[in-house]
N, C-alpha and C positions, 0 to 999 in steps of 0.2 A: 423353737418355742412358737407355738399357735396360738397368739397373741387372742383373737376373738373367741376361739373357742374357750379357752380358760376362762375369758371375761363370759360366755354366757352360762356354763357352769355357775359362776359364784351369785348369779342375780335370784334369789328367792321370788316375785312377783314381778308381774309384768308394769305394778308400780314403780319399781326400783330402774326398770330399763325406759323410762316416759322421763323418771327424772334426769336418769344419768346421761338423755339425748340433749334434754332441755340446756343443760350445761357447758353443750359443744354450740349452740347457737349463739349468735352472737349480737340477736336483738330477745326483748323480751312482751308479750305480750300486749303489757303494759305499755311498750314502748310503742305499737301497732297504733294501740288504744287513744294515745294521747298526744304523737309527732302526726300521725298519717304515714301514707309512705306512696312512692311513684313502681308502680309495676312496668316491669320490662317485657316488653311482647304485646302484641297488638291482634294474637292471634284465637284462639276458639277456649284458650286453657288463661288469656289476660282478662280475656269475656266474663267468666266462668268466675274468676278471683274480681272482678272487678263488684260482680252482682251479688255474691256473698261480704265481702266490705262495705259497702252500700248496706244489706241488708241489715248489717251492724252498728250501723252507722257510723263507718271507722271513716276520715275522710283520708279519699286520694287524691292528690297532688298532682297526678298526673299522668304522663306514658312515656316511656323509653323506647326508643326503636333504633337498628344502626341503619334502616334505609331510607334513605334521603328525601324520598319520595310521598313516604308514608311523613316525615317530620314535618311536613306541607299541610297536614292535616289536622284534622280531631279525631279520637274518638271518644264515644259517647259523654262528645260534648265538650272532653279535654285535651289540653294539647297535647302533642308528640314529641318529643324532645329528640336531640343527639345526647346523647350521655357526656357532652362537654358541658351542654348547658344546663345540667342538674348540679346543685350544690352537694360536695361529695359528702359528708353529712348527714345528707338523706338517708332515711332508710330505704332499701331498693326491695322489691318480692320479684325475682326471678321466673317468669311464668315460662316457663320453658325446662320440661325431663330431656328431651334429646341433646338441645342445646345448651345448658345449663351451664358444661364446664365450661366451655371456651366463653362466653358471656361471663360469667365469673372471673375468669382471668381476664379479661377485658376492664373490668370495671376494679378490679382489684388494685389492675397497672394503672390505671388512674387516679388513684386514691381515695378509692371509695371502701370503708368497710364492713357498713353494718348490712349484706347482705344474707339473703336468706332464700332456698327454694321450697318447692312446693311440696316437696315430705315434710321438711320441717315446718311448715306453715300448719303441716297437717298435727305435728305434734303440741305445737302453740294454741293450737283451738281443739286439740283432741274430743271437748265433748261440748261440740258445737255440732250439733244434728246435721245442719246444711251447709256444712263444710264440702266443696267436691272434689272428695275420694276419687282418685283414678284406682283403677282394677292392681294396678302394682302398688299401689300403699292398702290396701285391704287389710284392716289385721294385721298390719306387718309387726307388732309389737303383743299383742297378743298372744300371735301363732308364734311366736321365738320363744316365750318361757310357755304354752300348752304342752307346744312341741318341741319341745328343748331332747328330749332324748331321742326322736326322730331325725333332730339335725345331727345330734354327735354322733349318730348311727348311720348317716351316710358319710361324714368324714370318716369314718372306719373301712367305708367299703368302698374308696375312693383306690386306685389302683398304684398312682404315681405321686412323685411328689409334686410336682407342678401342680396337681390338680388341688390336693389339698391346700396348698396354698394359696390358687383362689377362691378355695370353698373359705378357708380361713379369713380372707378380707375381705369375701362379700358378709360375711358374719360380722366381721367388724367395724363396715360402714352402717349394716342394719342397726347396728347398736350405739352408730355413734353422729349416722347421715354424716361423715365429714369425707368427701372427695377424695381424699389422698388416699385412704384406700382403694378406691375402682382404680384411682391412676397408677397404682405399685400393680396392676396385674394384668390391664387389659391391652389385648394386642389388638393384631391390623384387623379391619372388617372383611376385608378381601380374602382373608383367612377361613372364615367361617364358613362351615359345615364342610369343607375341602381344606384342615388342618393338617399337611404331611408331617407335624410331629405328636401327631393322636392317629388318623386312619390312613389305613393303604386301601389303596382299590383298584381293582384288574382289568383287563379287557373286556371283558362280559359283562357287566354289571347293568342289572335292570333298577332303573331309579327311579321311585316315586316320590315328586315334590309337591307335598302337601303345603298350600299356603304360594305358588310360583309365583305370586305377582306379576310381574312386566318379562320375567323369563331369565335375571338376571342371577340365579341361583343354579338355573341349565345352562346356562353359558358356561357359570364357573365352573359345575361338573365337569364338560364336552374338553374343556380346557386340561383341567386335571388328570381325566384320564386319557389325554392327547388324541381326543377324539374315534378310542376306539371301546365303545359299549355296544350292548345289546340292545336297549331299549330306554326313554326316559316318557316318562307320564307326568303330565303338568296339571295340577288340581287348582284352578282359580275359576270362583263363582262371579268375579267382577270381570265380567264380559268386554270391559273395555282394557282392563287391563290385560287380559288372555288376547285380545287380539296385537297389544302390543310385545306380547311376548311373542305371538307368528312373525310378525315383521321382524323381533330382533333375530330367530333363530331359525328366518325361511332358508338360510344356506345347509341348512343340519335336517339330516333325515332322522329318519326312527323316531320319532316325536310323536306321541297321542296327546292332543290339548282337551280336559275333559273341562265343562263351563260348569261344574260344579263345586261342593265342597265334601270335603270327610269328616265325618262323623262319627259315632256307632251302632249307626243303622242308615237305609233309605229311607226318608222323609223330607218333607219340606218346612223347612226355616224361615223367620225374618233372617234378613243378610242388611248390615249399614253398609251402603257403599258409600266410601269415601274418596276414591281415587288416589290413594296411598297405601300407606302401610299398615292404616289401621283400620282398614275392612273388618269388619266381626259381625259374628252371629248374634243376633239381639232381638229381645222382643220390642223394642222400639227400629226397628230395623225398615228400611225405608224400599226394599222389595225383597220376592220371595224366591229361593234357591231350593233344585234340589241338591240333595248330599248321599253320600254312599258311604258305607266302612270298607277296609282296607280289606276286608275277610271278603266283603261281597265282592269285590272287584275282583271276577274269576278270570282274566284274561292272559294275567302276568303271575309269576311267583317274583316278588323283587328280592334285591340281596341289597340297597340299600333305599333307606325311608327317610326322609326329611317332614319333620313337623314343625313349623312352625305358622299354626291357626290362630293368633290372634285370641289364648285364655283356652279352647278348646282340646287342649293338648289331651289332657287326658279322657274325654270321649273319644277321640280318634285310638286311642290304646284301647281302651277297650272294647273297640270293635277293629281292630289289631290282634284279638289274642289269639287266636288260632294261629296265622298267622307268622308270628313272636313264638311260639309255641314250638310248631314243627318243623319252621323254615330256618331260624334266628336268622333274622339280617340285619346287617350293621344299621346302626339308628345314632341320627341328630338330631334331638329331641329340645327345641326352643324353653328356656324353665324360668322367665321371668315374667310373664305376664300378673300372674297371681304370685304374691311372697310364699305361700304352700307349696309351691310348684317345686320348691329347693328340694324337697323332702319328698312330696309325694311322689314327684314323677319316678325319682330313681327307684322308690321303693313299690310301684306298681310294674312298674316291668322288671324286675329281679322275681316278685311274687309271682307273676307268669313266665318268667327263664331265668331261674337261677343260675344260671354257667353263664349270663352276662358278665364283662369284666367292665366298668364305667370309670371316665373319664370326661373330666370338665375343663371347660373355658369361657373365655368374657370377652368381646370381641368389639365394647364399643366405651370409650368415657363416660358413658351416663347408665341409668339404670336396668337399659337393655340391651339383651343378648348375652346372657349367663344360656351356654349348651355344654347340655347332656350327651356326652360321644355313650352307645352302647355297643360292645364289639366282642 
């Protein structure tokens, strides 16, 4: 029984799925409105929630942090705390998507339990203008009942049963934000995009990593196919990261590091460097990259593509299609950045190669790294 999908069949309005999230939380609005509450995290996204509550005039109590260091401090203005010395009571806002779950159970095992993260924060204040929406809560309740038959239509054409099963419980945390779903299905991260029980790959294999960051996605390839391929090509516009990825893979030949990005054309972009994992293309982008598509890049024909660009997944497909077309090469295709991503992605590259067979997995506790194996 495919517990989510049944549940998003029965919802008539994307009102009925706002209330039926509201229900699995376990503060309420009002409670925000009239206790205060101490946010955890002291980083760019506690910033972010700090300045929006303020603007509310909701009062915060405080900050949580577990480093020791930072607990020596303020910020703006307030203290830090160890999560020993908050009354468990509190209500807590969790400013943290990566880290979420394990702070959760952190604070859980302590006896804390009117917590709450920053999806559900976003459903508590849904029609609060200057709420800030990160790009993976976009619509995410909206696009489930627009596109509710776009979802059941890619659990149809999902290949195995594994997969439907995490297509089925990332359905059921969207409809329900409660954790236990991502933890019934998500495996090791070391796994991802070199899953040996989704793709095989040969001796030959020409690899473009779109998105390489520090190089650590070429490593795993070099490893996986026991260091005998044809060629791997490394797409990072964040120039200090691309030269961290030369130092980790100067023992490895056959390597092109291109300083750019993919896209679906040549052009030049704002690029946010951020010296992480969440570099992206922006018009608030704080310098200028060029980018290439996978079509103009006439050097190599690959046999397999790694995308994951940080939201731009689909530009880079569609200047892919050629490509996708008349090469078909195996694809791991990142589909969480935007909630559409579930649906569109598989359903744009079927539309340009239908003899794709697709297969999905989730590769981390928190709301990112749901991939699209294409093969």
């Amino acid at each position: 029984m495919y517990n989510g999908i049944e549940k998003l069949k029965s919802f008539s309005s994307t009102k009925e799925i706002n209330e039926s999230i509201l229900s699995y939380i376990p503060v309420s609005k009002k409670d925000i409105e009239t206790k205060g509450v101490y946010i955890f995290g002291v980083g760019k996204l506690g910033q972010r929630i700090f300045d929006f509550l303020s603007s509310k005039e909701i009062k915060i109590l405080g900050f949580i942090d577990n480093n020791q260091e930072r607990q020596k401090t303020k910020f703006n203005n307030l203290p830090v705390l160890s999560p020993d010395a908050v009354d468990k009571e509190a209500l807590v806002y969790i400013a943290s998507a990566t880290y979420f779950n394990p702070i959760y159970k952190q604070l859980l095992g302590l006896g804390f339990t009117k917590l709450f993260s920053h999806q559900q924060a976003g459903i508590l204040f849904l029609n609060e203008t200057s709420f800030p929406i990160e790009m993976y809560q976009e619509n995410l309740t909206d696009d489930l009942f627009a596109n509710k038959d776009k979802y059941l239509q890619i659990f149809d054409l999902l290949e195995d049963d594994e997969s439907k099963r995490v297509f089925d419980s990332l359905i059921s945390f969207r409809l329900t934000l409660n954790q236990k779903y991502i933890d019934a299905v998500y495996t090791k991260i070391e796994k991802e995009y070199f899953d040996s029980s989704v793709i095989e790959l040969g001796e030959n294999e020409v690899y473009i990593d779109a998105g390489g960051f520090d190089g650590d996605s070429a490593e795993n390839f070099i490893k996986f196919v026991n260091n005998k391929y044809k060629s791997v090509h490394i797409f990072e516009p964040d120039l200090a990261l691309l030269n961290k990825a030369k130092v980790r893979l100067k023992e490895f030949d056959r390597i092109t590091y291109n300083p750019i990005g993919i896209y679906d054309k040549k052009t030049t972009l704002y690029f946010d460097v951020t010296g992480g994992l969440d570099g992206i293309i922006s018009n608030q982008g704080t310098v200028k990259i060029d980018t290439i598509s996978i079509d103009e890049y006439k050097d190599v024909q690959p046999t397999y593509i790694k995308f994951d660009i940080e939201g731009v997944e689909i530009e880079a497909l569609n200047g892919a299609k050629n490509t996708i077309k008349t090469s078909k090469p195996k694809l791991a295709i990142a589909s969480y950045h935007y909630p559409k991503h579930l649906w569109e992605i598989p359903l744009l590259v079927k539309s340009i190669n239908p003899s794709y067979k697709i297969k999905l997995r989730h590769y981390t506790d928190s709301v990112f790294d749901s991939i699209f194996y294409f093969i």
